[in-house]
C-alpha positions as CSV (number, residue, x, y, z in Angstrom):
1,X,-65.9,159.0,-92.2
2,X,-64.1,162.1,-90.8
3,X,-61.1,161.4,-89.0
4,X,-61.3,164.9,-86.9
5,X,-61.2,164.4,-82.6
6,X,-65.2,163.9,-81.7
7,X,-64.0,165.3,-78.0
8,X,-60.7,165.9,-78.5
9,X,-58.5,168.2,-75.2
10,X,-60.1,170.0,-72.7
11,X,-59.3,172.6,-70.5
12,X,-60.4,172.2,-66.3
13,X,-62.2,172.2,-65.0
14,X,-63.9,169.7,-67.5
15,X,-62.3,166.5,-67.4
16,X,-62.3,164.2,-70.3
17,X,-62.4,160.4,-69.8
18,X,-62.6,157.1,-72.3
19,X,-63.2,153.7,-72.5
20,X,-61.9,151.1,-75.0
21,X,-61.7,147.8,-75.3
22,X,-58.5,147.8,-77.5
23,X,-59.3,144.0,-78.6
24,X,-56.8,141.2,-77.6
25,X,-54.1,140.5,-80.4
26,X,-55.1,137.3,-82.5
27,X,-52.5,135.2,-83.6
28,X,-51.9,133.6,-87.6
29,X,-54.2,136.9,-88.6
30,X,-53.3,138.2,-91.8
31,X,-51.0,141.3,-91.4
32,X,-53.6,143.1,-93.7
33,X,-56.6,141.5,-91.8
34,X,-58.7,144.1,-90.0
35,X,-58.4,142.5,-86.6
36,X,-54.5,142.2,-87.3
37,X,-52.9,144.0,-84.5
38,X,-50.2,145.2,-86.6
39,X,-52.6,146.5,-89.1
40,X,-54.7,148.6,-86.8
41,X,-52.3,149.4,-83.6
42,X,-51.1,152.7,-85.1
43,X,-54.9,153.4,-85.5
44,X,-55.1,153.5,-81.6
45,X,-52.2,155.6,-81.2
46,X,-53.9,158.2,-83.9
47,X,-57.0,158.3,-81.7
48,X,-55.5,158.5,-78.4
49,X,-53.5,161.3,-79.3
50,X,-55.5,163.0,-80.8
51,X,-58.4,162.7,-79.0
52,X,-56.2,163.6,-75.7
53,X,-58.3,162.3,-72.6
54,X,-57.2,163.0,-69.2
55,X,-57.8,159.6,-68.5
56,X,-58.3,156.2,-70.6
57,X,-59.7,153.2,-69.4
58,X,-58.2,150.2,-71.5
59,X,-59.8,146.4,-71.7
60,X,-58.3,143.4,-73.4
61,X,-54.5,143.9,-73.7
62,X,-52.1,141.4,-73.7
63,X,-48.5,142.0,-72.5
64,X,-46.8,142.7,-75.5
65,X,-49.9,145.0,-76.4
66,X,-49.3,146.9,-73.6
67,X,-45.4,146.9,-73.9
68,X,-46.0,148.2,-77.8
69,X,-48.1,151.1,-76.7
70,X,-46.6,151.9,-73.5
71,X,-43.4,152.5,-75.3
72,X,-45.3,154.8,-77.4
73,X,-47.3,157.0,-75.0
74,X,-45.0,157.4,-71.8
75,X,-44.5,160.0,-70.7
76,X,-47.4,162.1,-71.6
77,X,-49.5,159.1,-69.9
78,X,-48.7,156.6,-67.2
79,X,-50.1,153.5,-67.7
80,X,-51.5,151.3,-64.9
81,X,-52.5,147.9,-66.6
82,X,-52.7,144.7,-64.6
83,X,-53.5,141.0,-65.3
84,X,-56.4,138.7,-64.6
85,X,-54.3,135.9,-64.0
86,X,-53.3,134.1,-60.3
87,X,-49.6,136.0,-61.0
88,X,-51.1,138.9,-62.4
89,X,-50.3,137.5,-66.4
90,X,-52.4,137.2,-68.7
91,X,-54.7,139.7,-70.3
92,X,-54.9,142.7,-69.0
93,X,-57.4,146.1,-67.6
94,X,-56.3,149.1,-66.6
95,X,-55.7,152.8,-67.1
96,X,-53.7,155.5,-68.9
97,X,-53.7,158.1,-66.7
98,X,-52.4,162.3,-68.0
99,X,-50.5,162.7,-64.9
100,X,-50.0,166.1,-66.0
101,X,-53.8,166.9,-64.7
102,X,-54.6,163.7,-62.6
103,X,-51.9,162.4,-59.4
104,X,-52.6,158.9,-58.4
105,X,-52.7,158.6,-55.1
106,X,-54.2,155.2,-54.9
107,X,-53.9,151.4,-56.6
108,X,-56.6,148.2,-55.9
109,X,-56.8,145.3,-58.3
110,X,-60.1,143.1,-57.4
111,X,-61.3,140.0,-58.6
112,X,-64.8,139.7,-59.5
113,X,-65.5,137.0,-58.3
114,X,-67.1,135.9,-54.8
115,X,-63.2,135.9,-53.0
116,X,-62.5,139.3,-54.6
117,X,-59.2,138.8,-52.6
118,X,-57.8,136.3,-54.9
119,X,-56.6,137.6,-58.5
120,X,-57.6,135.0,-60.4
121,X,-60.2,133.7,-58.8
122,X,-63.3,132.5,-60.5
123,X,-67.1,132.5,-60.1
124,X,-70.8,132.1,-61.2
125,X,-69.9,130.8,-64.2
126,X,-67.2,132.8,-65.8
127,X,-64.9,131.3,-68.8
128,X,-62.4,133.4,-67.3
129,X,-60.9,135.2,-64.4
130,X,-62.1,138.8,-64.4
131,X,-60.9,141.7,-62.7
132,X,-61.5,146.0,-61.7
133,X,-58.8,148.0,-61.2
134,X,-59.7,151.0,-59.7
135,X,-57.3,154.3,-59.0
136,X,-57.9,156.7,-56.2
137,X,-57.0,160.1,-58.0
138,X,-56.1,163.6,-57.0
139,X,-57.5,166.8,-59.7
140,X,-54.1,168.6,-59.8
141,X,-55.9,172.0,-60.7
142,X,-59.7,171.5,-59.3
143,X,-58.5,169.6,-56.0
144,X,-61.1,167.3,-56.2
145,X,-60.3,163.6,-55.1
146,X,-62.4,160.9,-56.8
147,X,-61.6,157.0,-57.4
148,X,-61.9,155.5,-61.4
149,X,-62.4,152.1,-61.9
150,X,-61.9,150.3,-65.5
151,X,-63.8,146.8,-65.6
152,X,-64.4,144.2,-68.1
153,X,-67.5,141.8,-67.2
154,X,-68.0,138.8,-68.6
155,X,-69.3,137.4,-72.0
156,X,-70.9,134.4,-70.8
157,X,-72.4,135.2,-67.8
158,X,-75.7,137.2,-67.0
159,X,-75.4,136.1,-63.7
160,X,-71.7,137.1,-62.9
161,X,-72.1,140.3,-65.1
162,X,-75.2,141.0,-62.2
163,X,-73.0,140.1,-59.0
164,X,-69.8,142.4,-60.5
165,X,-71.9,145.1,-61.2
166,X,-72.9,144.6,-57.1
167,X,-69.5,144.4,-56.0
168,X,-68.6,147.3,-57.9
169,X,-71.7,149.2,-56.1
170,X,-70.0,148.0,-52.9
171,X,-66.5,149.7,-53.3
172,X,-68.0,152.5,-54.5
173,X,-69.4,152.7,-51.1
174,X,-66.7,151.8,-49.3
175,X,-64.4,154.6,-50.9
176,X,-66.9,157.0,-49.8
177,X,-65.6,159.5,-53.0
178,X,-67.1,160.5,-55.9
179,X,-66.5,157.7,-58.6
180,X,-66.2,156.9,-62.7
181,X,-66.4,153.3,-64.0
182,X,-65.6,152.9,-67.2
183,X,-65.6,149.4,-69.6
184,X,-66.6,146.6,-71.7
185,X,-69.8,145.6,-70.0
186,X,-70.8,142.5,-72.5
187,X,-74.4,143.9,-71.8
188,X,-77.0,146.8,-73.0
189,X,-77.6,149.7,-71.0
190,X,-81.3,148.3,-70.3
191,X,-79.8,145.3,-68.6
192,X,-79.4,143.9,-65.1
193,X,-75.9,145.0,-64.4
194,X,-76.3,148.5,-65.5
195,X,-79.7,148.8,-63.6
196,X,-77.8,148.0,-60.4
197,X,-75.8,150.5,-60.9
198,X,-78.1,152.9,-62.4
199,X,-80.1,152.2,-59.1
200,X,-77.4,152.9,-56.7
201,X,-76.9,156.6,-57.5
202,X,-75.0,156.5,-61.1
203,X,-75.8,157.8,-64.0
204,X,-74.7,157.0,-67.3
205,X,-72.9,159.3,-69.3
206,X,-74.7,159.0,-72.5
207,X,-78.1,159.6,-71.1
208,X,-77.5,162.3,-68.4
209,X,-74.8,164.5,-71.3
210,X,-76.2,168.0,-71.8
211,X,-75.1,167.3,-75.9
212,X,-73.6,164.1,-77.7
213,X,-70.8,164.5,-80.3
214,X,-72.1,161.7,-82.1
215,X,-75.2,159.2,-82.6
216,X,-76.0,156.7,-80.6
217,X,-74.4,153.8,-82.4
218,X,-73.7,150.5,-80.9
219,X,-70.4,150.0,-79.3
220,X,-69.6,146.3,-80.7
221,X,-68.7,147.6,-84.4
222,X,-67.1,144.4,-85.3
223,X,-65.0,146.4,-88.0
224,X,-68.5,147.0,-89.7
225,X,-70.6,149.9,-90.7
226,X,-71.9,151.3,-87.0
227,X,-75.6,150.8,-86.5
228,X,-77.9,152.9,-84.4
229,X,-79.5,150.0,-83.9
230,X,-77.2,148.4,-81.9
231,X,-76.3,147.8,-78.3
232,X,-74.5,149.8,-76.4
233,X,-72.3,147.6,-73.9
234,X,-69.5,150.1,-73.2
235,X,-70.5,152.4,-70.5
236,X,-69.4,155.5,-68.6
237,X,-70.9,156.0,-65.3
238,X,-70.4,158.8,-62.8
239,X,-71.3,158.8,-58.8
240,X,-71.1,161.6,-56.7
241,X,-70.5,161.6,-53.3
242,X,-71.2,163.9,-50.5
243,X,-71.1,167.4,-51.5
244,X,-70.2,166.6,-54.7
245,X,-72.0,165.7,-57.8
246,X,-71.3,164.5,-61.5
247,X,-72.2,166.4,-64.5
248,X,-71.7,165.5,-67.3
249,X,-71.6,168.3,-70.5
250,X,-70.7,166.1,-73.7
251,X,-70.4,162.2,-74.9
252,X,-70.1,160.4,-77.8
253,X,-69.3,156.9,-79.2
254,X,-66.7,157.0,-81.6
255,X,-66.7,155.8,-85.1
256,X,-63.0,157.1,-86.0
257,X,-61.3,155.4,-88.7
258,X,-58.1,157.1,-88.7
259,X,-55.6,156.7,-91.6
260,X,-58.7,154.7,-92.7
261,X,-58.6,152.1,-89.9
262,X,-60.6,150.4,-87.5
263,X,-58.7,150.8,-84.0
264,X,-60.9,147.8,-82.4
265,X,-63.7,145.6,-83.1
266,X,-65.0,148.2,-80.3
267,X,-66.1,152.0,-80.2
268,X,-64.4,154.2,-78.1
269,X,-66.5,155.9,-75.5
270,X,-66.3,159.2,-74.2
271,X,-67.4,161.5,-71.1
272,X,-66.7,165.0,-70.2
273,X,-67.6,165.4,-66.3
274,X,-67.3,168.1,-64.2
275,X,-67.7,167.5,-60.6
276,X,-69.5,170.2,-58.9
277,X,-70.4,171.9,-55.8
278,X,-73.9,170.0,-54.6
């Protein structure tokens, strides 16, 4: 498969935005094992520079994950990954933000979970904490302020993947901006938790694009052959706010091998949004 950027940089006012689960590293894998992180970590590197998004959600990093990349892609990024865990340990969701284009001018870490307060916290059957960290952000050249959240819901759970996808809706509100979530939703784009969103004003990327840079493969790859057949549960979905609305002009799921490797048993997703006069 080609190994050329599906999106690759853009120029404002489009901004480019992606979503990866970058797969927690496995320990006692074989170093040429496709789910060794060793084996496919310089694969990740390859597609994030060369695809160049303004801004990069990240799922599923462990500490010396992040360290290893962070090392790698400061300072044309800065990354803002936190942990699930009561002392903010453990694995880890986040951002990697081109400050170049984007000023952060906020931070929230939330649990989702019913004491959203308490990192760490866990409900309605989870197997493990899970968490949204969202980022109030500042356009440097359009001037537009919007907030970005990057989420992981949970495997198990139809009924906690449901109530996130509510509490989500309800900071969105709250922030009263326009807004981007991006993640590793463990469901289709059919199901409950994308419907709630879908219901309360966003739209998903894929659908509402004015062209796609790829098919429409499933997301969970698995290190396999992609399938068009297969679910989508990595999502990109844009909310405007007052005045303001998301378009969207390109997307794509990514099926990038490069230097011949898998980055993650995951697709990259990708968006390119404008937000426009309403």
């Amino acid at each position: 498969m080609s190994d050329s950027p599906l999106v690759g940089p853009r120029s404002a006012p489009d901004l480019h935005v992606l979503s990866l689960n970058v797969r927690r590293r496995v320990p006692h894998r074989r170093t040429d094992h496709p789910d060794a992180w060793t084996h496919r970590r310089g694969a990740v590197l390859e597609l994030l520079g060369s695809e160049s998004p303004h801004l990069a959600a990240l799922q599923e990093v462990l500490p010396d994950q992040e360290r290893w990349l962070t090392e790698r892609l400061q300072p044309r990024w800065t990354a803002v990954l936190r942990g699930r865990g009561r002392r903010g340990d453990g694995e880890r969701v986040g951002m990697l933000v081109d400050t170049d284009r984007l000023r952060i001018t906020g931070e929230h870490v939330r649990a989702l979970s019913r004491r959203p307060e308490r990192i760490g916290s866990r409900s309605w059957g989870t197997l493990f904490p899970r968490i949204a960290v969202g980022l109030r952000l500042e356009d440097r050249v359009t001037g537009t302020r919007f907030l970005a959240v990057s989420v992981h819901l949970d495997v198990a759970s139809p009924l906690a993947r449901r109530r996130s996808a509510e509490l989500l809706v309800r900071w969105a509100d709250d922030a009263g901006l326009p807004v981007v979530v991006l993640g590793d939703a463990n469901a289709p784009a059919d199901s409950a938790p994308h419907r709630v969103l879908t219901d309360a004003g966003f739209a998903d990327t894929w659908t509402a694009a004015a062209s796609h840079a790829s098919e429409q493969w499933g997301t969970h790859l698995g290190y396999r052959a992609p399938r068009q057949d297969g679910r989508r549960i990595d999502w990109i979905l844009a909310r405007g706010a007052d005045g303001v609305r998301a378009s969207v002009s390109a997307a794509a799921v990514s099926t990038r091998r490069p230097s011949g490797v898998w980055p993650s048993d995951h697709a990259p997703v990708h968006a390119v949004l404008r937000w426009e006069a309403a």
